[in-house]
BALOBA-1460 file (C-alpha; in Angstrom, 3 decimals):
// residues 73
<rec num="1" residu="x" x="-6.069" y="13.570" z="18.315"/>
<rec num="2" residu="x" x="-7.055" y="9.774" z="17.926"/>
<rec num="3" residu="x" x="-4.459" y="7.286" z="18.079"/>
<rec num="4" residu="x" x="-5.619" y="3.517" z="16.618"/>
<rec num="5" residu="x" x="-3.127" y="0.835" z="17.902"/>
<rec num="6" residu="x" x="-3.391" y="-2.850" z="15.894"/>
<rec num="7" residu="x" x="-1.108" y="-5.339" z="17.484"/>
<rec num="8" residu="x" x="-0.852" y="-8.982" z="16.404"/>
<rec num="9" residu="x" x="1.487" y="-11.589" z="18.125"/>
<rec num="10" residu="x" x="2.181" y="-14.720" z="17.069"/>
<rec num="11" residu="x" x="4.991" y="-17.381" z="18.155"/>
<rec num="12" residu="x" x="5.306" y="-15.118" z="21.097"/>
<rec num="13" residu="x" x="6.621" y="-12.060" z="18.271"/>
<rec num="14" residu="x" x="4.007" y="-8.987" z="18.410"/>
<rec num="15" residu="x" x="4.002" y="-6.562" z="15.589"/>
<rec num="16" residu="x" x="2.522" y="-3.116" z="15.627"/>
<rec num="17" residu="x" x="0.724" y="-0.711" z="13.609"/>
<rec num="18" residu="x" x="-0.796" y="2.766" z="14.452"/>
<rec num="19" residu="x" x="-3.431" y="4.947" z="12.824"/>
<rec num="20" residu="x" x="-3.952" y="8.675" z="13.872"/>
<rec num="21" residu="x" x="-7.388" y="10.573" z="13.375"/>
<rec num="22" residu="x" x="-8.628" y="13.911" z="14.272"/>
<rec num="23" residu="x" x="-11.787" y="12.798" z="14.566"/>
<rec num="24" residu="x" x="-12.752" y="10.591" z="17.288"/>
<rec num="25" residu="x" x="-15.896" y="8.964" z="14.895"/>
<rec num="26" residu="x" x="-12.933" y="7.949" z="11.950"/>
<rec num="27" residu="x" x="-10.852" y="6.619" z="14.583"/>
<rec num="28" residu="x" x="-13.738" y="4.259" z="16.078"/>
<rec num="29" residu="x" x="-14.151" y="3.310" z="12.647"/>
<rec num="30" residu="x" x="-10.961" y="2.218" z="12.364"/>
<rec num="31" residu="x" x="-10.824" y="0.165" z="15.155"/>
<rec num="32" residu="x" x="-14.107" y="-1.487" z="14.373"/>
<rec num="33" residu="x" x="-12.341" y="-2.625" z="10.790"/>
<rec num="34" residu="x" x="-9.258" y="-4.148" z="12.949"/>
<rec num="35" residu="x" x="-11.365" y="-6.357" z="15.434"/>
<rec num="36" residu="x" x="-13.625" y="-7.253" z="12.402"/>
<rec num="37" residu="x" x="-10.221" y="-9.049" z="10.833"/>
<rec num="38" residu="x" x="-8.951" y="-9.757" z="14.085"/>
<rec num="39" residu="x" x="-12.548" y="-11.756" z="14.867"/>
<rec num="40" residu="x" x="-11.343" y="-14.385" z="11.854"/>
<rec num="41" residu="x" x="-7.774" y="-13.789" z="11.963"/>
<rec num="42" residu="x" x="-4.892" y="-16.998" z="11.838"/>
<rec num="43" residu="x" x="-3.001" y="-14.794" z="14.155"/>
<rec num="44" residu="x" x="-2.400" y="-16.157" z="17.626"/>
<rec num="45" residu="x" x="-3.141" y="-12.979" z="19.632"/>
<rec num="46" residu="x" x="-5.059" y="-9.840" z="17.531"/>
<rec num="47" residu="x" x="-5.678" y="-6.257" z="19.183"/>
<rec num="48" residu="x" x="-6.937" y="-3.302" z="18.710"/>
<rec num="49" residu="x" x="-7.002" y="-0.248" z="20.862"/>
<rec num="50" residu="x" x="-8.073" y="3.402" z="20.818"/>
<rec num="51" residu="x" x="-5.877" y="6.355" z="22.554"/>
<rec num="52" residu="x" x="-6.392" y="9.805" z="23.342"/>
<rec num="53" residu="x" x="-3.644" y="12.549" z="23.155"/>
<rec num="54" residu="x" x="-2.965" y="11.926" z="26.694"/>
<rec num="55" residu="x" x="-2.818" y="8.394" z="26.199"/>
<rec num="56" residu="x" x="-5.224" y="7.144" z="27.922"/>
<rec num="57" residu="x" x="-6.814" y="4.245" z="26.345"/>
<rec num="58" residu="x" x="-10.577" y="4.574" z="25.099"/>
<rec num="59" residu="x" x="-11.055" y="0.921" z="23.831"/>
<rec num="60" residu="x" x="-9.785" y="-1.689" z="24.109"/>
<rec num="61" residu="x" x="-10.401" y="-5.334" z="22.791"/>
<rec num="62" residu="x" x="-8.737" y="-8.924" z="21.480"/>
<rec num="63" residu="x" x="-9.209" y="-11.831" z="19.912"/>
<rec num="64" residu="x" x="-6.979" y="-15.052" z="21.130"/>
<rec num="65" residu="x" x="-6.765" y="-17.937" z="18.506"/>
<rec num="66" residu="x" x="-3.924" y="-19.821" z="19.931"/>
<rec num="67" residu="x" x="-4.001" y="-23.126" z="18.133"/>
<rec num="68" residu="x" x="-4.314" y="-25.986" z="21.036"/>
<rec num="69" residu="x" x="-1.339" y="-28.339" z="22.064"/>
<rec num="70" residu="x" x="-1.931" y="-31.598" z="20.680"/>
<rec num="71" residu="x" x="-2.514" y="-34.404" z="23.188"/>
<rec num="72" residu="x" x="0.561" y="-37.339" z="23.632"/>
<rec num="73" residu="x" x="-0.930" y="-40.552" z="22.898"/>
């Protein structure tokens, strides 16, 4: 058992999804299609990560598109 994790946080609030596979290949797959959002995503902090049935974690990777603080003039 396969155990996708998407997590996307933004304003300092993270929602989660998950996405369980039998087979390790659909489950890579999956998490492949997450960063490939996450890569162009608005969201300030996108994840992705893949666990075993033990849950140890496989994968892991994120994409951090916090916007800048504008300068004071």
């Amino acid at each position: 058992m396969y155990t996708v994790v998407e997590l996307q946080t933004t304003n300092g609030v993270t929602t989660a999804q998950h996405f369980n596979f039998a087979d390790e290949n659909q489950s890579y797959q999956k998490y492949h299609e997450i960063l490939m959002y996450a890569a162009v995503s608005t969201v300030d902090i996108h994840s992705a990560s893949v666990l075993n049935e033990y849950g140890n974690i496989l994968k892991n990777e994120f994409y951090i598109h916090e916007q800048e603080p504008e300068p004071n003039n």
